[in-house]
C-alpha positions as CSV (number, residue, x, y, z in Angstrom):
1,X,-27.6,-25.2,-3.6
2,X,-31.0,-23.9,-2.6
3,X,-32.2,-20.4,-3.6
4,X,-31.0,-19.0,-0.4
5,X,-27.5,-17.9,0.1
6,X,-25.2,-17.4,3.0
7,X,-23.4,-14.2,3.2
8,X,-20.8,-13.1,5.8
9,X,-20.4,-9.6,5.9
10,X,-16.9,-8.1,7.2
11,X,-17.4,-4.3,8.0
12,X,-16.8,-2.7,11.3
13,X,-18.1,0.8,10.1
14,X,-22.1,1.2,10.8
15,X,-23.0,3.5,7.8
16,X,-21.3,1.0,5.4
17,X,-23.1,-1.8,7.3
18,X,-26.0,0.2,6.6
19,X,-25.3,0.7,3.2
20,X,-24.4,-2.9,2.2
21,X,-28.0,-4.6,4.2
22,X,-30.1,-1.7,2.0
23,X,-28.2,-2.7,-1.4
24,X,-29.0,-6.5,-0.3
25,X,-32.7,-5.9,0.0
26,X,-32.5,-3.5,-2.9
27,X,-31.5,-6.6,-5.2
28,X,-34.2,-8.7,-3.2
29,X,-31.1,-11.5,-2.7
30,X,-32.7,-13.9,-0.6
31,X,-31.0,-15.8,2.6
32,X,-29.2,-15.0,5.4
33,X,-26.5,-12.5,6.3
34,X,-24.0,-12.7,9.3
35,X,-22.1,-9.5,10.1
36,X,-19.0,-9.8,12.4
37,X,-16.7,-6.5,12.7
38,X,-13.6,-7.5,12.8
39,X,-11.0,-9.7,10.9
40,X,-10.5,-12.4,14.3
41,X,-14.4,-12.5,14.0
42,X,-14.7,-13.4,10.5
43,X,-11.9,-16.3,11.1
44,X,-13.6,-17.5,14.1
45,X,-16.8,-17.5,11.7
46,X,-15.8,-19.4,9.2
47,X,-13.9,-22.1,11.1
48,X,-17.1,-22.2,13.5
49,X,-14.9,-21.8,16.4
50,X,-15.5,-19.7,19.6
51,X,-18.9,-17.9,19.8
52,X,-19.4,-19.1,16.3
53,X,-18.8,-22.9,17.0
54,X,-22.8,-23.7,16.4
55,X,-23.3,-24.6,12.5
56,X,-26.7,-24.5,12.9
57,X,-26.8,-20.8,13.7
58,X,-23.4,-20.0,12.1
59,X,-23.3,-21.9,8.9
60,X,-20.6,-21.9,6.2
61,X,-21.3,-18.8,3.9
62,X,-21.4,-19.0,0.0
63,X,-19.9,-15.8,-0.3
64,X,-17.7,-13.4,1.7
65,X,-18.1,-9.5,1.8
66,X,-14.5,-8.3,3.2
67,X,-13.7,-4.9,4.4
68,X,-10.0,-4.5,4.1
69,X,-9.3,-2.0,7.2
70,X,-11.0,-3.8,9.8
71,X,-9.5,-4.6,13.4
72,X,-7.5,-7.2,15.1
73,X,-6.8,-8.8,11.9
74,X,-6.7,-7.0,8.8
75,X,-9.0,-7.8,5.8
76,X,-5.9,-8.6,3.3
77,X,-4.4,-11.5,6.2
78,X,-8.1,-12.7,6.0
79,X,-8.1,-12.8,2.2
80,X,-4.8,-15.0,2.5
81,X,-5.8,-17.4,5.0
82,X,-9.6,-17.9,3.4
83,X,-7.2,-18.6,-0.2
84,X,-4.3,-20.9,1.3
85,X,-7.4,-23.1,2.9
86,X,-8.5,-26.2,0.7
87,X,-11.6,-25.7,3.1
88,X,-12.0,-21.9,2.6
89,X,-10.5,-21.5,-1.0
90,X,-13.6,-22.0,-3.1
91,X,-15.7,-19.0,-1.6
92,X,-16.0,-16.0,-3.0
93,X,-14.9,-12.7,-1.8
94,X,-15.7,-9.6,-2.6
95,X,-13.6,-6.7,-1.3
96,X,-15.8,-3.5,-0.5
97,X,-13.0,-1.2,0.8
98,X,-12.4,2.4,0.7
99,X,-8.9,1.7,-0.2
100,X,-8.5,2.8,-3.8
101,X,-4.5,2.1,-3.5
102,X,-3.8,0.1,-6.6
103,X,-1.6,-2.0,-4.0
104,X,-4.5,-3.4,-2.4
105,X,-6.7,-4.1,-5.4
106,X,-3.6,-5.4,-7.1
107,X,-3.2,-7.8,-3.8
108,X,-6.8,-8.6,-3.5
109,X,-6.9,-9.9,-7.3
110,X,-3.6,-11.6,-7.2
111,X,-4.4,-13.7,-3.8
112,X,-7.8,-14.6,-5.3
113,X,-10.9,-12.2,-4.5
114,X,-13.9,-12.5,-6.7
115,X,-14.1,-9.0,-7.3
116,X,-12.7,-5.6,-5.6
117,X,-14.9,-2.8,-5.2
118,X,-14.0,0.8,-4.0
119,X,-16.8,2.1,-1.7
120,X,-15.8,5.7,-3.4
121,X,-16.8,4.6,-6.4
122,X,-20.4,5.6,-5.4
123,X,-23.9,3.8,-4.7
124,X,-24.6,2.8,-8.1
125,X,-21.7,1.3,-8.7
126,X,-21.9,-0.6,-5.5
127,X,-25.5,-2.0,-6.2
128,X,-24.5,-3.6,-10.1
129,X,-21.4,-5.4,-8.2
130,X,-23.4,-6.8,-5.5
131,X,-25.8,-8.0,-7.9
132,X,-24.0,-9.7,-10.2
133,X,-21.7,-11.2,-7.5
134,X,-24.8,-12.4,-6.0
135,X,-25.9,-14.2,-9.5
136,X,-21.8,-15.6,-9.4
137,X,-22.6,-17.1,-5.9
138,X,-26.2,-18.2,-6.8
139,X,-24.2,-20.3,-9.4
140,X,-21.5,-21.5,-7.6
141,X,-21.8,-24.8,-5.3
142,X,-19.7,-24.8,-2.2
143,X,-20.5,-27.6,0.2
144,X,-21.2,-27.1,4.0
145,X,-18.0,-28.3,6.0
């Protein structure tokens, strides 16, 4: 893998979105990252179907950031189908929710995320996970489909 890295960023809240792009630059991770707001989005994204169908402009992302209460389809259905997928299995994801139910980190872990992070847990907190998630994903080889 090159030094750049693909990230897909599920979040339909703006001051998260916000939040997340600052920590990015923050930890200077280079690449690319493709926001879509909803959980139909992020599906559509990573099959490269619909408006996302181009692979040149919408390629496969070496790692996932996943909101958990997004529209249309919720971040926990994503979570399943991304982990029952040979295609999709091997990405990582990192939940960012503000869901601190122990149900849903409990669910998250158990189905396969990388890592579940509470956005309560504060700024600081935030920025060492998306750093050392972004060293795990630097790491981790996942070839283009």
């Amino acid at each position: 893998m090159s030094d750049d890295i693909n990230i897909l960023l599920v979040e339909d809240n703006f001051e998260h979105l916000r939040l997340t792009k600052y920590l990015l630059k923050q930890n200077k991770v280079p690449g690319n990252l493709f926001v879509v707001r909803d959980g139909q989005e992020a599906i559509d994204f990573l099959y490269q179907r619909n408006r996302f169908a181009d692979p040149q402009s919408n390629p496969r992302p070496h790692l996932v950031l996943l909101d958990l209460n997004i529209p249309r389809i919720n971040g926990r259905e994503v979570l399943k189908i991304m982990k029952s997928d040979d295609g999709l299995k091997d990405i990582p994801v990192v939940v960012v929710s503000s869901s601190e139910r122990e149900e849903d980190v409990s669910y998250a872990r158990e189905i396969g995320a990388a890592a579940y992070i509470s956005k309560s847990d504060g700024f600081e907190k935030l920025n060492q996970a998306l750093s050392t998630v972004y060293q795990y994903a630097a790491r981790t080889p996942t070839s283009p489909q």
